[in-house]
ZAROVEX-624057 format. One line per 10 residues: their letters; for each residue y, z, x of C-alpha. Coordinates in nm, 3 decimals. Last residue first. Example, Ala and Ser with C-alpha at 12.3 -4.5 7.8 and 13.67 -1.06 7.14 Angstrom:
BEGIN
SA> -0.106 0.714 1.367 ~ -0.450 0.780 1.230
//
This chain:
BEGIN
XXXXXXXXXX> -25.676 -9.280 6.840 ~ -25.664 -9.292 6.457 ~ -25.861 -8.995 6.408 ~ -25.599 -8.806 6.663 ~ -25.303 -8.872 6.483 ~ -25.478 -8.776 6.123 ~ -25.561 -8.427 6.260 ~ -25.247 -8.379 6.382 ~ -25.071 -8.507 6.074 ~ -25.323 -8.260 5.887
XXXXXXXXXX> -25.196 -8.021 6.147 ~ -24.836 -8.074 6.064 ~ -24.905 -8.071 5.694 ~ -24.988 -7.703 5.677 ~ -24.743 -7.581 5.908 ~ -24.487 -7.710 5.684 ~ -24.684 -7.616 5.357 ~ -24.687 -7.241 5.492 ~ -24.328 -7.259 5.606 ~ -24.222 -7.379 5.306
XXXXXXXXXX> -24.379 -7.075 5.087 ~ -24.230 -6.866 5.350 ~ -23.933 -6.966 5.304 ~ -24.003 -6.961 4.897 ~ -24.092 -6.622 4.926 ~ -23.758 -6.533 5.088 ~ -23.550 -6.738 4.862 ~ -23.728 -6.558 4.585 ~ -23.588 -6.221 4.741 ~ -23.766 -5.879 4.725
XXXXXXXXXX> -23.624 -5.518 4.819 ~ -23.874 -5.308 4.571 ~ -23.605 -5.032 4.454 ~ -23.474 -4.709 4.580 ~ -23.183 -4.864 4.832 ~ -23.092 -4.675 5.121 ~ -22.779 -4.475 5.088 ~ -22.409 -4.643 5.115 ~ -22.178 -4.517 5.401 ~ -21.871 -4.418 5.213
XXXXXXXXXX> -21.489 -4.491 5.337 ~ -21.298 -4.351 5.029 ~ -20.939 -4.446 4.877 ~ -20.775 -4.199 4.682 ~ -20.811 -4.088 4.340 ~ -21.152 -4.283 4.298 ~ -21.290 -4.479 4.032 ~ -20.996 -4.588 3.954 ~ -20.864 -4.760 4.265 ~ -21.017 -4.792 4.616
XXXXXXXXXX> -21.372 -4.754 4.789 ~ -21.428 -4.866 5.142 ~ -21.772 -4.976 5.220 ~ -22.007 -4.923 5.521 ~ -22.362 -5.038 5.546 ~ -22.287 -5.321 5.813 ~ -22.026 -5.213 5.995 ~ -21.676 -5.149 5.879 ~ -21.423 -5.307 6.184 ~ -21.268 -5.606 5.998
XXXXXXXXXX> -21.181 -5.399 5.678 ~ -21.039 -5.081 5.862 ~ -20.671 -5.304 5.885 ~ -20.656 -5.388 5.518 ~ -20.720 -5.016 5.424 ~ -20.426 -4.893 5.636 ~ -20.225 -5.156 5.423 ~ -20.317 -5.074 5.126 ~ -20.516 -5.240 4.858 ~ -20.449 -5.079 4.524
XXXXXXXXXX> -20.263 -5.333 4.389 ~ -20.553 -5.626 4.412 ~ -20.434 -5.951 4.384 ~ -20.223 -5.968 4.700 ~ -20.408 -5.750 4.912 ~ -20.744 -5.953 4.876 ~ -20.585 -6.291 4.901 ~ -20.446 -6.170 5.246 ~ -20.782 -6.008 5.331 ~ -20.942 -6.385 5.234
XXXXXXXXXX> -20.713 -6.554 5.472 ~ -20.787 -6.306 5.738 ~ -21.112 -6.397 5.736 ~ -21.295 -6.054 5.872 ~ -21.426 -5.864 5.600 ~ -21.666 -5.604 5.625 ~ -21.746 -5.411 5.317 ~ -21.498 -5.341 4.981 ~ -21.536 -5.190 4.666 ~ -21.235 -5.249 4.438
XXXXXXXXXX> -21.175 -5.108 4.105 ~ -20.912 -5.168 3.880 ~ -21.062 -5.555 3.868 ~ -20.787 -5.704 3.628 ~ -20.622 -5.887 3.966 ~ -20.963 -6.028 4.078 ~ -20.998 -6.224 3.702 ~ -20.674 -6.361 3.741 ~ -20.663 -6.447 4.080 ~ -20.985 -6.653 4.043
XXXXXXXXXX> -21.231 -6.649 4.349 ~ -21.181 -6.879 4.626 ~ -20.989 -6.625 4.875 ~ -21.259 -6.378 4.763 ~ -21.518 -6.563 4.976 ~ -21.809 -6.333 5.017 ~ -21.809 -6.238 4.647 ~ -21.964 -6.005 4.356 ~ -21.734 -5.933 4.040 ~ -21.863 -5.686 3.806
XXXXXXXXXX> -21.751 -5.710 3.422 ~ -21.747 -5.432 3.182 ~ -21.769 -5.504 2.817 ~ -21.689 -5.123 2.645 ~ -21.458 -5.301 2.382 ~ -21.091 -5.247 2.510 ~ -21.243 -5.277 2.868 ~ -21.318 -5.711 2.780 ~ -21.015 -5.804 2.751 ~ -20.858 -5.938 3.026
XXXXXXXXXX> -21.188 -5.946 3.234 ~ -21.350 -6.076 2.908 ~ -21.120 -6.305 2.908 ~ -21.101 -6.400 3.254 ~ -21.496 -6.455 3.281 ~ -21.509 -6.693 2.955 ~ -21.221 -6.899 3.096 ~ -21.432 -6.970 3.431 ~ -21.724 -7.035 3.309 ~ -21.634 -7.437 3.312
XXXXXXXXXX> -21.492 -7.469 3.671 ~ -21.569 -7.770 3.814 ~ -21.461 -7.973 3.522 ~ -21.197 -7.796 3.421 ~ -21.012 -7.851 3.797 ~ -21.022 -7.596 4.079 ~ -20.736 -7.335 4.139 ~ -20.927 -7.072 4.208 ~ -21.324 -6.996 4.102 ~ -21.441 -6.818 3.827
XXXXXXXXXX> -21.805 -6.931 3.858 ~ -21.861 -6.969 4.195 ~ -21.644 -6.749 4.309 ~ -21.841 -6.487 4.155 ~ -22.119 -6.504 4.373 ~ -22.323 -6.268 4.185 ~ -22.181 -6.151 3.842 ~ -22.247 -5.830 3.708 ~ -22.183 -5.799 3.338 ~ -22.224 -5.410 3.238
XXXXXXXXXX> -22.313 -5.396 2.864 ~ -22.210 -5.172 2.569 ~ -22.462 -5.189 2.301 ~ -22.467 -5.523 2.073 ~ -22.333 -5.544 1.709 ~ -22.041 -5.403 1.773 ~ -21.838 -5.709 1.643 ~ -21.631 -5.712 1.965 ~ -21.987 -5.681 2.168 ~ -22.122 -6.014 1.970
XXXXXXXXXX> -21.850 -6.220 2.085 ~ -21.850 -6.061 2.432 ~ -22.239 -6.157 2.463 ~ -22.190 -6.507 2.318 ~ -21.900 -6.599 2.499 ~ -22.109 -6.448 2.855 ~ -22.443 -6.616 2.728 ~ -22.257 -6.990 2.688 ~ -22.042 -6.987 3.004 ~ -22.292 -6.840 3.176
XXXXXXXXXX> -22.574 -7.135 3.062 ~ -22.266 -7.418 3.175 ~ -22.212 -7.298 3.499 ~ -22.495 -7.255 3.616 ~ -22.591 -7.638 3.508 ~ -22.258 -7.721 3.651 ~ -22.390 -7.538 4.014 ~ -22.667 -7.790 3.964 ~ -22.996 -7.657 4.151 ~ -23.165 -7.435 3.850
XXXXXXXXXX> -23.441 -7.286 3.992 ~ -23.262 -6.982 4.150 ~ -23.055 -6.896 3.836 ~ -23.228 -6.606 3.769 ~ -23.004 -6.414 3.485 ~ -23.189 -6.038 3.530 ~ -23.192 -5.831 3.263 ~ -23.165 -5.422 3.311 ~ -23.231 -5.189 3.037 ~ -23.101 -4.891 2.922
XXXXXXXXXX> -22.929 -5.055 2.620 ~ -23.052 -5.370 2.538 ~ -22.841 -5.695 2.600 ~ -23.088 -5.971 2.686 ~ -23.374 -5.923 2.420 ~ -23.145 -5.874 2.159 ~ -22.930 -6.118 2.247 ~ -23.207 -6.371 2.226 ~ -23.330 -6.528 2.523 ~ -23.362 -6.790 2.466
XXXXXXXXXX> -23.144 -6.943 2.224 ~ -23.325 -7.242 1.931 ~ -23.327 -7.577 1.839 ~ -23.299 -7.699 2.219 ~ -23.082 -7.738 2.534 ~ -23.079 -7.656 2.833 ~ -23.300 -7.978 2.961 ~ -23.025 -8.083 3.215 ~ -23.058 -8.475 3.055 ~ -22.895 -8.329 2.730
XXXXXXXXXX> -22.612 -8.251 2.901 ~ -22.545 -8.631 3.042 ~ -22.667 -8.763 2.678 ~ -22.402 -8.630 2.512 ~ -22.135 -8.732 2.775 ~ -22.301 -9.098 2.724 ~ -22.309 -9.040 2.374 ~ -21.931 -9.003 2.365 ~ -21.890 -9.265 2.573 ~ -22.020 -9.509 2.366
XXXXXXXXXX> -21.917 -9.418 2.029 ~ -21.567 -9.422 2.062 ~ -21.527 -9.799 2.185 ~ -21.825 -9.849 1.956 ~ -21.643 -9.730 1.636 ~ -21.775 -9.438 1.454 ~ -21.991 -9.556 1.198 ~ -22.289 -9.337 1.246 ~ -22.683 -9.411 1.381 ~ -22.590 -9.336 1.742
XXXXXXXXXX> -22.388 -9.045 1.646 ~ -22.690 -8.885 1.470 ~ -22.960 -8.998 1.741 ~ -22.731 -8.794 1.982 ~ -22.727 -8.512 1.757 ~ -23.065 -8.512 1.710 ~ -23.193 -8.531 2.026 ~ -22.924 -8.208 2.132 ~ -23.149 -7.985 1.876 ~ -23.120 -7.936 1.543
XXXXXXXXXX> -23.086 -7.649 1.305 ~ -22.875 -7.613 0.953 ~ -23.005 -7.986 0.859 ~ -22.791 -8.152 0.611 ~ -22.513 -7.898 0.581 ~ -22.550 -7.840 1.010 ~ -22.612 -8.201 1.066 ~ -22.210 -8.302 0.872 ~ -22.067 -7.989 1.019 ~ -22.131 -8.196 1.377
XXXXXXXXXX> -22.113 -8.514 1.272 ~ -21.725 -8.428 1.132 ~ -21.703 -8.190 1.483 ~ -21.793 -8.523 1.713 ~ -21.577 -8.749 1.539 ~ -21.263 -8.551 1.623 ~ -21.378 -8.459 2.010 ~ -21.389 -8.836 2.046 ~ -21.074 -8.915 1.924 ~ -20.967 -8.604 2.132
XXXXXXXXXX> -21.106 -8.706 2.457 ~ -21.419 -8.564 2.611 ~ -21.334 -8.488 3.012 ~ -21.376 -8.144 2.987 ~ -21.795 -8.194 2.914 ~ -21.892 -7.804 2.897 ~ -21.592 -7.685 2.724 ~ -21.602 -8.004 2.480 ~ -21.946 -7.904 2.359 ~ -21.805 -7.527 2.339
XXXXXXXXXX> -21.508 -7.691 2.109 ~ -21.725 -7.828 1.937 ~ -21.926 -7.538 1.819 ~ -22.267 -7.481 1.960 ~ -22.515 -7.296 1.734 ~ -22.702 -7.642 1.708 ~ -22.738 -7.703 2.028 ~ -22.928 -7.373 2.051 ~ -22.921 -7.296 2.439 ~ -23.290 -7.250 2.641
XXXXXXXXXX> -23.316 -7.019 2.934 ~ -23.770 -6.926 2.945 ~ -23.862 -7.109 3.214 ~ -23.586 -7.158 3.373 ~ -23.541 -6.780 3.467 ~ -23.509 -6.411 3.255 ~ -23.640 -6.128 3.416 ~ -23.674 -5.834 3.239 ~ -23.634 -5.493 3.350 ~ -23.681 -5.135 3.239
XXXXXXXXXX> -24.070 -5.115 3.223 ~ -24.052 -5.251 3.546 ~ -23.832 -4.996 3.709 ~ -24.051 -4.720 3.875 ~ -24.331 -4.964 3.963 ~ -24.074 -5.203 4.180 ~ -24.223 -5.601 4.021 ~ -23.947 -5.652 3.806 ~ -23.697 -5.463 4.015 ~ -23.746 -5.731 4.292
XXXXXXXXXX> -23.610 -6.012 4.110 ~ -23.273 -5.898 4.196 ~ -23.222 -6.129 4.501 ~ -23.299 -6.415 4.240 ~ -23.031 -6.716 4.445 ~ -22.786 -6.711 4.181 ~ -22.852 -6.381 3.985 ~ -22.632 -6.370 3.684 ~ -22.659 -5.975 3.607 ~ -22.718 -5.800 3.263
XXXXXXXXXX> -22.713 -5.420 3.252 ~ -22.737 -5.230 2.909 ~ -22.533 -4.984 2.907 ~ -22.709 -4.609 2.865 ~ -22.677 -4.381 2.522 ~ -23.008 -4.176 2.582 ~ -22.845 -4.050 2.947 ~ -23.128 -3.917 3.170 ~ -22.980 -4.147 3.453 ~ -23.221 -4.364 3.655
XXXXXXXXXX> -23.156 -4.696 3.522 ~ -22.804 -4.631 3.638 ~ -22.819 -4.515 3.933 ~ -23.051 -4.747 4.045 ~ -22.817 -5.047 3.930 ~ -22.551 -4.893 4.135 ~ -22.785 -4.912 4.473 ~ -22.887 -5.246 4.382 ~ -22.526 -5.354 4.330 ~ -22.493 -5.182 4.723
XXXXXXXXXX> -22.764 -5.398 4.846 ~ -22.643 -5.724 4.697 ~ -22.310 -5.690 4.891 ~ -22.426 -5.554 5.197 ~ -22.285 -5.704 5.544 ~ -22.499 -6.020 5.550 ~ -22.228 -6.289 5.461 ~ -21.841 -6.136 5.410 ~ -21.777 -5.854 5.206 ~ -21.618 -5.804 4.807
XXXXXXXXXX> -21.728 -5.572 4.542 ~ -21.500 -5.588 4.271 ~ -21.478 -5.359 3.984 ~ -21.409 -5.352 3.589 ~ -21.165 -5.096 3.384 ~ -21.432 -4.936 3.242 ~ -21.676 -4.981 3.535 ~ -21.599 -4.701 3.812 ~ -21.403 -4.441 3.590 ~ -21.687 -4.487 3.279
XXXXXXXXXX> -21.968 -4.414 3.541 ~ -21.774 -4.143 3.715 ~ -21.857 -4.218 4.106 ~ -22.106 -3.986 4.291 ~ -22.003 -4.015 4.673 ~ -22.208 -3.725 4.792 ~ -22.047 -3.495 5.025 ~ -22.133 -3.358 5.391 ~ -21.818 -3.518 5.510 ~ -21.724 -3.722 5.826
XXXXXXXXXX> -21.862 -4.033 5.645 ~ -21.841 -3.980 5.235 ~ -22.192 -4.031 5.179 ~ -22.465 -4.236 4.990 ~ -22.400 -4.477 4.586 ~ -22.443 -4.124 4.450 ~ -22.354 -4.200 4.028 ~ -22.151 -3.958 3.871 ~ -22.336 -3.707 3.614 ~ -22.266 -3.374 3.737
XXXXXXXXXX> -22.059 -3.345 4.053 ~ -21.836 -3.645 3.930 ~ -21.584 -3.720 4.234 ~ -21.198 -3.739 4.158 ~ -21.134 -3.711 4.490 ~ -20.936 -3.351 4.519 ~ -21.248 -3.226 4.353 ~ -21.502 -3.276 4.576 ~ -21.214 -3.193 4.868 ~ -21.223 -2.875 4.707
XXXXXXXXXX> -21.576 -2.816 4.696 ~ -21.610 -2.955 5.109 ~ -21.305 -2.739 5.237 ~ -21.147 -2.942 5.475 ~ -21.106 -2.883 5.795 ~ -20.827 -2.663 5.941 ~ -20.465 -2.751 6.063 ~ -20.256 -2.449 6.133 ~ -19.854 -2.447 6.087 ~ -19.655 -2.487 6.457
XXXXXXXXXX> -19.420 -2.771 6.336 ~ -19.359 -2.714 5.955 ~ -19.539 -2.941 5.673 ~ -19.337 -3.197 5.515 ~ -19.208 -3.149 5.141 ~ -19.251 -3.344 4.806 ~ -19.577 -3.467 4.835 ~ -19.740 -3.523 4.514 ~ -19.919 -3.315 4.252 ~ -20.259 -3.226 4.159
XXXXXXXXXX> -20.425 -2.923 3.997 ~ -20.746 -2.728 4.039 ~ -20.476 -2.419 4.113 ~ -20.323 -2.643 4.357 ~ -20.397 -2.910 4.542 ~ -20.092 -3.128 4.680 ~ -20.136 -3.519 4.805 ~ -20.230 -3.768 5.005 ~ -20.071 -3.697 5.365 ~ -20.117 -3.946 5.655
XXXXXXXXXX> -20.216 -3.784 5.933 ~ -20.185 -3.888 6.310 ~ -20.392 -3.694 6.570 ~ -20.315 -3.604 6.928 ~ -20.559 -3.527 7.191 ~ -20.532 -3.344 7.525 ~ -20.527 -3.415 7.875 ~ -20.377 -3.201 8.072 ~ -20.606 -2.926 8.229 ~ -20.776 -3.263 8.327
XXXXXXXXXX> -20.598 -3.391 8.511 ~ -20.509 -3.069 8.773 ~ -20.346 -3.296 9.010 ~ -20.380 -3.404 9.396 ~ -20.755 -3.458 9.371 ~ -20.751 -3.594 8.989 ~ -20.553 -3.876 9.106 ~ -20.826 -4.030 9.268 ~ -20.860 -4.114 9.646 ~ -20.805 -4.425 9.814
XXXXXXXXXX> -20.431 -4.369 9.933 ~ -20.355 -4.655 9.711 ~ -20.430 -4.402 9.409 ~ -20.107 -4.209 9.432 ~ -19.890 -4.496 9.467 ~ -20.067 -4.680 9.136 ~ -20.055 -4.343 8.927 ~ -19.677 -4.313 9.017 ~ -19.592 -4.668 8.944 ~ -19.782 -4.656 8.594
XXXXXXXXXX> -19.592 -4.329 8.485 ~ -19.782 -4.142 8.194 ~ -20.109 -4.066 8.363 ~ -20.009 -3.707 8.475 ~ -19.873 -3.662 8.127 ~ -20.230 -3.728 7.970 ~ -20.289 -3.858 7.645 ~ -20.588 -3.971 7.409 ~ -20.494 -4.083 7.064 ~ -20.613 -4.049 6.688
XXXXXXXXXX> -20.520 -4.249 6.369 ~ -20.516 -4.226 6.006 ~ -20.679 -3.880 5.999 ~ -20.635 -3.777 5.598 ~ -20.418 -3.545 5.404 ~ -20.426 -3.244 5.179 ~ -20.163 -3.020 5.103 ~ -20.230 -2.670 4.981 ~ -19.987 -2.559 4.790 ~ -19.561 -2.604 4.777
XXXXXXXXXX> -19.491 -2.383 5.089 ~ -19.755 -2.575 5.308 ~ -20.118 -2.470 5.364 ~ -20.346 -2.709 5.528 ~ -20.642 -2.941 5.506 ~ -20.778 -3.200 5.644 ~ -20.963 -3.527 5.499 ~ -21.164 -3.778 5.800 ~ -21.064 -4.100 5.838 ~ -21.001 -4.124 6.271
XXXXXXXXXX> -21.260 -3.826 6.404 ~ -21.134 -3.409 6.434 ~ -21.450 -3.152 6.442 ~ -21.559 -3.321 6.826 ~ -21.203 -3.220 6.959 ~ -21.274 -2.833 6.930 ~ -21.083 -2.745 7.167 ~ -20.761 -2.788 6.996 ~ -20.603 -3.111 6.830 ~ -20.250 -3.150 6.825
XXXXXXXXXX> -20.115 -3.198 6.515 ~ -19.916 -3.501 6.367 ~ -19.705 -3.566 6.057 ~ -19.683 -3.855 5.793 ~ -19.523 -3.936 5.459 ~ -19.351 -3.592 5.347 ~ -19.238 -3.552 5.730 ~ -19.304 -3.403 6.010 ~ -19.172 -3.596 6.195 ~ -19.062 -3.948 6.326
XXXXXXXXXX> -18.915 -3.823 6.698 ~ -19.221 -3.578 6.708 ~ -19.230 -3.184 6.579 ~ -19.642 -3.083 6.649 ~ -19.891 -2.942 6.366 ~ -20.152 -2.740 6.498 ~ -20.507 -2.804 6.565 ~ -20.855 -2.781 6.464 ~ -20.875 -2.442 6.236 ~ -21.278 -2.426 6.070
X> -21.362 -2.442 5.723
//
């Protein structure tokens, strides 16, 4: 803990809300974000940098500088400059720390009182950090510390993790995911994320987490038609009217007394060979047939939930093959209502649901249709904290992503962001956005996040760690799988050109 500067009376302070200090000579302890420290009549008060700035009074007067300098010489021959130039720091103050106890700001600091760094344990504290057991996603910058997060704190109440293309969405859920798998804890969530593109798929082949993940793909992502009810049927195909809905459940309870499994065949064969009148009966096989034709659907579910939610272990949703965002869609829908159904009941360990490009499947103000996970995601990010289902949110485009779901996210972790349509979106749905926070957003670098709401007491710029885990995309491989065949039938075409000359 070392003294940096001393707090200075301006037009706007000191005050409860901000104050500034004049930096001493050691100017290379004080940088814009750091914590600070010092003792004020109520305890020691603890605030952070929000801004720095360079002055000089011999630089102060534009005209002056300008005459001065026509004579062709620098200023700094006539004047002493730099005796006079000297930094100032604005800090914003966050709160009172007393006695391992917290309170607010109810008194400014005094012109003249010391400003020191912070003291690292305190400052440990002061955050809301978990020394023990929290999960170290890398650094608080300016700060030897360790950003370990409270497992319950960070996912209880759900979290978003939000950043523009490239800037380290994916990597950071990695990091989390690591933490997780790693812990000693007997009693761990299970972990099930909806993959999109498979940039996950690299745990299943990392020796130290193999034996802790399963991958599940098209392969091996079947839906029971006959555990669908009708109103699922009718979730996935919006556009099935009521007449048609009506018929549908009588055939449906009709196969399940005759049959008790079936698969989408059957059901189709069953309305075709029924009564129902033709002007009913067409369509509805038509909107039958259209989900049969995605080859979800069979007797039987695959995976089972016991396969999928297990605690300690992490399964990966690949959605890679599957090209049809509705054909996304529609397997989420079905494995989120089935996993929250099951959690209420207890009869499945508490699960972390991380969704990858979440607009996509809760997205804003888009018809049924297009949007037929959506419902599933608010509830359970209404809901879901009251039974131990935690959801995780993962966009680039948060102005497309539900404002319902985003608003019940307690928890926001945020990388670059430049679009300032998406920021706006951002502060509106998210209360613990501020506005200091909304202007760092378009400067972070790649590896930088900003961490806000109840994980954290205050809000936290972290640089994340380097990721554990086997880094491996199946869009990569299948690049390079293109590549391959590209080069590969450009010199047969070569070879071919220059036979038939």
């Amino acid at each position: 803990m070392q003294e940096i500067g001393t707090v200075i009376s301006t037009f706007e302070g000191p005050s409860s809300n901000k104050f500034s200090f004049v930096v001493n000579e050691n100017q290379s302890l004080v940088r814009k974000g750091q914590f600070v420290q010092l003792e004020i009549e109520d305890g020691l008060l603890i605030a952070r940098v929000s801004e720095i700035i360079k002055t000089n009074r011999y630089f102060m007067r534009a005209e002056s500088v300008r005459e001065y300098e026509r004579s062709g010489k620098p200023l700094m021959e006539f004047f002493p400059v730099d005796r006079w130039e000297y930094l100032v720091a604005h800090a914003a103050p966050l709160g009172i720390y007393l006695d391992g106890k917290q309170k607010r700001v109810g008194f400014p600091p005094s012109p003249g009182q010391k400003v020191f760094s912070i003291n690292e344990k305190i400052l440990f504290d002061f955050l809301g950090l978990d020394q023990e057991r929290g999960l170290d996603i890398g650094n608080i910058e300016f700060h030897n510390i360790n950003t370990k997060l409270n497992l319950t704190k960070l996912f209880q109440k759900h979290c978003v993790i939000l950043s523009q293309t490239g800037y380290g969405k994916s990597h950071l859920v990695s990091v989390l995911i690591e933490e997780i798998l790693d812990r000693q804890d007997k009693a761990k969530p299970a972990i099930i994320v909806v993959d999109p593109h498979g940039e996950y798929v690299g745990f299943s082949e990392d020796k130290n987490y193999i034996s802790k993940t399963k991958v599940f793909n098209s392969s091996n992502v079947r839906i029971a038609t006959n555990n669908l009810s009708v109103g699922q049927i009718c979730e996935f195909q919006p556009f099935i009217t009521s007449v048609e809905r009506r018929e549908l459940g009588k055939l449906i309870k009709k196969l399940k007394e005759q049959k008790g499994t079936y698969d989408m065949n059957e059901l189709i064969t069953s309305i075709e060979l029924s009564d129902i009148k033709p002007n009913t009966k067409t369509p509805l096989m038509a909107w039958l047939s259209d989900l049969n034709s995605t080859n979800l659907f069979s007797n039987v579910d695959s995976p089972s939930l016991e396969e999928l939610a297990k605690a300690g272990q992490l399964s990966i949703l690949d959605l890679s093959d599957f090209i049809h965002l509705k054909d996304r869609q529609i397997i989420i829908s079905y494995i989120a209502r089935k996993l929250f159904r099951t959690r209420r009941s207890n009869k499945i360990p508490p699960f972390i649901f991380v969704v990858e490009e979440a607009h996509q499947f809760a997205p804003e103000q888009v018809e049924k249709a297009g949007a037929i996970s959506k419902n599933i995601i608010e509830t359970i990010a209404r809901e879901g904290r009251k039974f131990n289902a935690c959801l995780v949110l993962v966009s680039q485009r948060p102005i497309q992503l539900s404002t319902t779901a985003l608003s019940q996210c307690n928890t926001a972790i945020l990388l670059r962001i430049v679009n300032p349509y998406d920021i706006k979106h951002i502060t509106e749905s998210c209360e613990a956005i501020t506005s200091d926070i909304m202007e760092m957003l378009p400067g972070l670098k790649i590896g930088e996040a900003i961490i806000t709401g109840a994980a954290v007491n205050y809000p936290l710029l972290v640089g994340v760690r380097k990721r554990r885990s086997k880094e491996l995309t199946r869009i990569g491989e299948r690049l390079e799988d293109a590549s391959v065949s590209y080069l590969k039938n450009l010199d047969r075409s070569k070879k071919d050109l220059e036979a038939f000359k």
